[in-house]
C-alpha angles and dihedrals in degrees: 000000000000094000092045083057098047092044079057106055093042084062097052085048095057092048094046091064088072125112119271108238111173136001130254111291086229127043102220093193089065095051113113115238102219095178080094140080085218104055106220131176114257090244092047094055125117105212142043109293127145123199120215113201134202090245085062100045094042088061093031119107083223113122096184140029084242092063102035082054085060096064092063115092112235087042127107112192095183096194137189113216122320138324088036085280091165107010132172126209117218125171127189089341103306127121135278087246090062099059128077132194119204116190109211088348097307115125104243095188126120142219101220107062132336079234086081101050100096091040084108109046108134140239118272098243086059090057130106102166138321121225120203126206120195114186124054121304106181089130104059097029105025123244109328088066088087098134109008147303149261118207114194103204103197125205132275120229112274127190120323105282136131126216126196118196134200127175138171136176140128134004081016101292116178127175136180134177142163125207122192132192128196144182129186128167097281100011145064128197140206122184131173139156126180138181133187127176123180121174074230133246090282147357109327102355102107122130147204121200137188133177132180112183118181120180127176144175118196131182086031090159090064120008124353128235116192127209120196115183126178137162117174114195106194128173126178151173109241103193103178091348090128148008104026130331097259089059083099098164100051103137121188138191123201132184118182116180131175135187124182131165114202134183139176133223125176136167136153099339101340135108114176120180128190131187139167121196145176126209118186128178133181119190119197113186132175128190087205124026101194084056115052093173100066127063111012139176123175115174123181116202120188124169124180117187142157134207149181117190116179145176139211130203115209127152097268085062128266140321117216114184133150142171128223129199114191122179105196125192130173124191119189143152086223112031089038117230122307147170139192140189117203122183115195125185122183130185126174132174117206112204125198114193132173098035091314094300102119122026128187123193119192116188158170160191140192124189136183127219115201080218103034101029120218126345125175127208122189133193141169124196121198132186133172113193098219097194126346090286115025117078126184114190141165136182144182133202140171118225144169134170131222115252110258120249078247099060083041111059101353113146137166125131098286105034132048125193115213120224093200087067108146116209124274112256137198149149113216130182137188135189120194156174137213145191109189116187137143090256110022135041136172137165139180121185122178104207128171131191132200120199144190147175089029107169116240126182108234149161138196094209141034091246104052128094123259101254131189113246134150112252114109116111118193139182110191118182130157140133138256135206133173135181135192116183116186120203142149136231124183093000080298124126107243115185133197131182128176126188130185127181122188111187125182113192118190108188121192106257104244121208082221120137090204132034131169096184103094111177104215102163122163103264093197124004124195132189136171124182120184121205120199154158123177086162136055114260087002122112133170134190133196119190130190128194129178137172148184109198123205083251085062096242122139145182144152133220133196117209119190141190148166129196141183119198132182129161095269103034145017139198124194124175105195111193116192135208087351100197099042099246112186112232152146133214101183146359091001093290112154121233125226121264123222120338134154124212117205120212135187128176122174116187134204137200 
């Protein structure tokens, strides 16, 4: 594997000498980061975002989010089988409790379970761009933005096509899907539905996946209102997922649906923006699935909500403030019936001083929790912009996250919720640097994280039941570099982007038998990915990822693909962990070797 690598980067080095020919076609610094109250351009910010574009998942060997997320260094997708059927989010160590994705701004978490949060991820075609935010982020999002967040930033509507979409590959896996695109005189409309089915990779994990993705704008002469509407039907096979990794028949059975109406009003100096959702999901899960009637667990999620988030230009800088009304209820045979009613209000104030060249933006949020009363999380974000293109920043915040309804009232015969669960707490900071340029980007940021009540499920015999408490203390720090570099050979655009993540995680030694809280977090984490065209209308793309868990375990993974795109079709062969490596990402569950997926789109005006 090594000398495959370094085969590989002598390559890249050897095409990087070539003379640079033409620019990027896109200028990331001038691309407006929206996952903010305060809408900054993404070479002013002062904290660690990344920006994925169309352009990148479009050439990427990625067949999920899931699996494109997995390619960003300070992200853990822990997943379970393929197409990101069962995946967990995990940012800068933390758990896949403390992150939180948004699609369009709307808080997609749930109060059931983190396991649900990227139930909802959408399909590739639906997808403008997806900003990521490492570092907490409780004062602009509220308290699942422990770690860090994921904003999903979905397309507008273009001229009026239509695409129609087909693939096949390994362990029988066949997709479909149709996008439409419309324009009248006041509207716009985007339409897509997708399926893909596969018998799975081995025994039990096949899967069978809809989506159905609606987005319009009306009154597009005047202002804007905006309609988003998802529902995501998934059903899978979950050989080994949970439990334990003899549990071979468990069977489960996930909708996700989401509805939100946005609009925009500006004047002056002012920029309002309103917006009403609503987020439902419904969980079916069977021990057994040859036997429905046995162990059982249904859980119904809805939340309805409404928000206005603003901003205001003055000469000291700008004000950013909003405020957020969620209503939660949970109905299930196993957790009982719930509700919850959360009000969240943020205000920041972003300062430029010495000719804006250095801005500084304290601020802050307090929510209240019908169940857990009134918490407050403050923050404060600097940055000094040291020449046009060099950028040095830090930031602090403090964060915490509710417990689950899981943690809460949880029970079968092996594990036991806790109804008396404090909130997670911690203070995390983060120091960085930046070069921002149209070729060439790089970026290194020291950040460090200290944690405590974190809940745990243990035991002090053998015959007891797990059970949540609060005891875990947890100091997290690393670093974190990245660097693009943009060139052309040929006249042809050639990319190349290289991550690395170093975590250190020292955990308070507990005098506990039994312990259910296992920190695994990835050590070092490496990924490469290689950007490149030599014909026209050709691409290919190579990506690397390699990683050194706490456990000790590692492993790397090459992912491949080649596509050819012209106005009316489109090939793309996706090859996927090329050289078979055996691994696992949670819970023991084996990851598939080497597949391929095959995938055509012709388009029509």
């Amino acid at each position: 594997m090594t000398s495959r690598f370094l085969l590989l980067l002598v390559l890249i080095s050897i095409n990087s000498t070539a003379q640079e020919k033409k620019d990027l076609p896109e200028k990331l610094e001038e691309v407006v980061i929206s996952a903010q109250r305060i809408e900054t351009p993404f070479s002013k910010n002062s904290q660690s975002i990344m920006i994925i574009t169309a352009e990148d998942i479009k050439l990427n060997p990625a067949t999920s989010v899931a699996e494109l997320l997995q390619q960003v260094a300070g992200l853990d997708i822990r997943q379970r089988g393929t197409k990101g059927m069962q995946a967990d989010l995990y940012i800068r160590g933390g758990g896949f409790d403390q992150t939180l994705v948004l699609i369009d701004g709307i808080k997609m978490d749930d109060s059931q379970t983190g396991h649900h949060i990227l139930n909802a991820t959408l399909p590739f075609e639906t997808i403008e761009r997806i900003e990521i935010i490492k570092g907490p982020a409780a004062r602009v999002y509220g308290q699942n933005a422990f770690t860090g967040a994921i904003n999903i930033i979905t397309k507008k509507s273009s001229p009026n096509h239509l695409s129609i979409g087909v693939s096949g590959g390994s362990y029988e896996q066949l997709g479909a899907s149709v996008t439409a695109n419309s324009n009248f005189e006041n509207s716009e409309h985007l339409v897509h539905y997708s399926r893909n089915v596969s018998e799975g990779y081995r025994y039990n994990t096949d899967y069978d996946s809809q989506n159905y993705f609606i987005k319009s704008q009306f009154n597009t002469q005047k202002k804007p209102i905006e309609l988003l509407a998802s529902f995501a039907d998934r059903k899978f096979g979950a050989n080994g997922f949970y439990a334990t990794p003899s549990a071979i028949d468990q069977y489960e059975e996930t909708q996700t649906s989401l509805l939100g109406v946005t609009t925009r009003l500006t004047k002056d100096s002012w920029t309002i923006t309103p917006q009403v959702y609503w987020r439902r999901n419904q969980d079916l899960y069977l021990f057994d699935r040859q036997n429905p009637s046995g162990y059982r667990n249904l859980h119904i999620s809805n939340k309805i909500g409404a928000q206005i988030n603003g901003s205001y230009q003055s000469e000291i800088g700008i004000t950013g403030f909003g405020i957020n009304f969620d209503k939660v209820f949970l109905s299930s045979n196993n957790l009982g019936n719930h509700s919850r009613t959360v009000t969240t209000l943020f205000l920041e104030q972003r300062f430029k001083l010495f000719k804006e060249r250095v801005d500084v933006t304290p601020g802050i949020a307090m929510s209240y929790y019908s169940d857990f009363k009134f918490h407050f999380f403050p923050g404060i974000n600097a940055g000094v912009q040291i020449t046009d293109h060099f950028r040095a920043y830090a930031n602090m915040g403090y964060t915490y996250r509710i417990p689950t309804y899981t943690d809460l009232y949880y029970s079968d015969p092996t594990t036991l919720g806790n109804e008396d669960l404090k909130p997670e707490e911690a203070i995390a900071e983060e120091f960085g640097l930046k070069f921002t340029k149209s070729k060439f980007n790089m970026s290194l940021s020291l950040f460090n994280r200290d944690s405590k009540n974190l809940i745990d499920f243990i035991k002090n015999s053998e015959e007891e039941r797990f059970k949540a408490t609060n005891i875990r203390k947890l100091n997290t720090k690393g670093v974190e570099t990245s660097v693009s570099y943009a060139f052309s050979t040929l006249g042809y655009d050639q990319n190349i982007n290289l991550g690395y993540t170093f975590i250190e995680d020292k955990i308070k030694k507990l005098d506990l038998p039994y312990s259910q809280y296992a920190i695994n977090s990835l050590k070092h984490q490496f990924v490469l990915n290689y950007r490149s065209q030599f014909i026209k209308n050709f691409s290919q793309t190579v990506v690397y990822k390699y990683a050194v868990r706490t456990a000790g375990d590692d492993y790397g993974v090459f992912d491949v693909s080649v596509n050819y795109n012209r106005a009316d079709f489109e090939i793309a062969l996706a090859a996927n962990n090329i050289f078979n490596a055996e691994y696992t990402e949670t819970n023991l569950v084996p990851m598939p070797k080497g597949n391929l997926m095959l995938g055509l789109k012709f388009k029509f005006d």
